[in-house]
N, C-alpha and C positions, 0 to 999 in steps of 0.2 A: 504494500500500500504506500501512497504519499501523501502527505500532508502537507497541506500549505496554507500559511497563515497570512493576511493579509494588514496592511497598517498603511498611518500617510493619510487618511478621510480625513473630513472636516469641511469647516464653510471657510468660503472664501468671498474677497467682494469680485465683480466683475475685471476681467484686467487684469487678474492676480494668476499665481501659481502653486501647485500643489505637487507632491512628489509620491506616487503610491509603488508601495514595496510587496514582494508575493516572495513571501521565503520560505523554499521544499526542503523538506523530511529528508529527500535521498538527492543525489547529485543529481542536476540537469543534466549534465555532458551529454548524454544519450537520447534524452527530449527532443523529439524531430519539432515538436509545436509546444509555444509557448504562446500565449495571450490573454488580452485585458477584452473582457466586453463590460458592457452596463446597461442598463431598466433603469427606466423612468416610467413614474407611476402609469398606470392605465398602458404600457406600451408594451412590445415585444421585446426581448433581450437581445440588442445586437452586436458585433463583434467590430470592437475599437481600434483595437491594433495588434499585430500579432509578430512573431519571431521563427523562423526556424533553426534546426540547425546550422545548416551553411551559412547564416547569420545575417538575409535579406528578412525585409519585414514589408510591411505592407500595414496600411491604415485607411480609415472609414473616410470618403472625400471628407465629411464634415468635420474633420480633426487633423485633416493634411496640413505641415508645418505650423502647427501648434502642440502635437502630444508626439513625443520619441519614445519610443519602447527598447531598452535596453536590456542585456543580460550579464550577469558577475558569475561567474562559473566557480571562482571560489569561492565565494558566498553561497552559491545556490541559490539565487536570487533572482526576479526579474522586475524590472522597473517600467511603470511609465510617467516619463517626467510631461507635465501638464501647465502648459503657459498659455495668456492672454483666452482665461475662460472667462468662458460664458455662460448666463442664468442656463441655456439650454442642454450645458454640459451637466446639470442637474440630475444627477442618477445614482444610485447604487451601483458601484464595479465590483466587477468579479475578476478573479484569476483563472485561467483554465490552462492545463498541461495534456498533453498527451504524451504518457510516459512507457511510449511502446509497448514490451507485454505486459507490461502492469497496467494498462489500460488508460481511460483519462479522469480525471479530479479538476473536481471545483472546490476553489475558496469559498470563505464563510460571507465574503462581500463587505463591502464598505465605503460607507455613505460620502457622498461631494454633495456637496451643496455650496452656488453660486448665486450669492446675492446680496443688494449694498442694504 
């Protein structure tokens, strides 16, 4: 199993930055996918930005150069750092892995909230 713990939520005013952290149980090295999605109330869960292994990412048009998704391999960690938000980035984010045969996991989520 893996486990991962997420940290970094909170509110912010519009304009601002937040940094959210998703730190695994067991080494990433081998994680062909790493990513950040988020919910907003009444809405579907969509997928923010993500990492593979080979170490390209890709991200939702509406967070294009505004949110980097990083990964710390010693740490075991992945990151996405979040500038110049907006009330609409308003969401609960999730972590999600897929940790090849051990299957995929989700984070417990954690709240952003954008607004002055």
């Amino acid at each position: 199993q893996v486990q991962l713990v997420e940290s970094g939520g909170g509110l912010v005013q519009p304009g601002g930055s937040l940094r959210l952290s998703c730190a695994s149980s067991r080494s990433i090295l081998s994680f062909p996918f790493m990513g950040w999605y988020r919910q907003a109330p009444g809405k579907q869960r969509e997928l923010v930005a993500a990492i593979i292994s080979g170490g390209s990412s890709n991200y939702a048009d509406s967070v294009k150069g505004r949110f980097t998704i990083s990964r710390d391999n010693a740490k075991n960690t992945v990151y996405l750092q979040m500038n110049s938000l907006k009330p609409e980035d308003t969401a609960v984010y999730y972590c999600n892995v897929a940790a090849g045969a051990l299957g995929a996991y989700w984070g417990q989520g954690t709240q952003v909230t954008v607004s002055s």
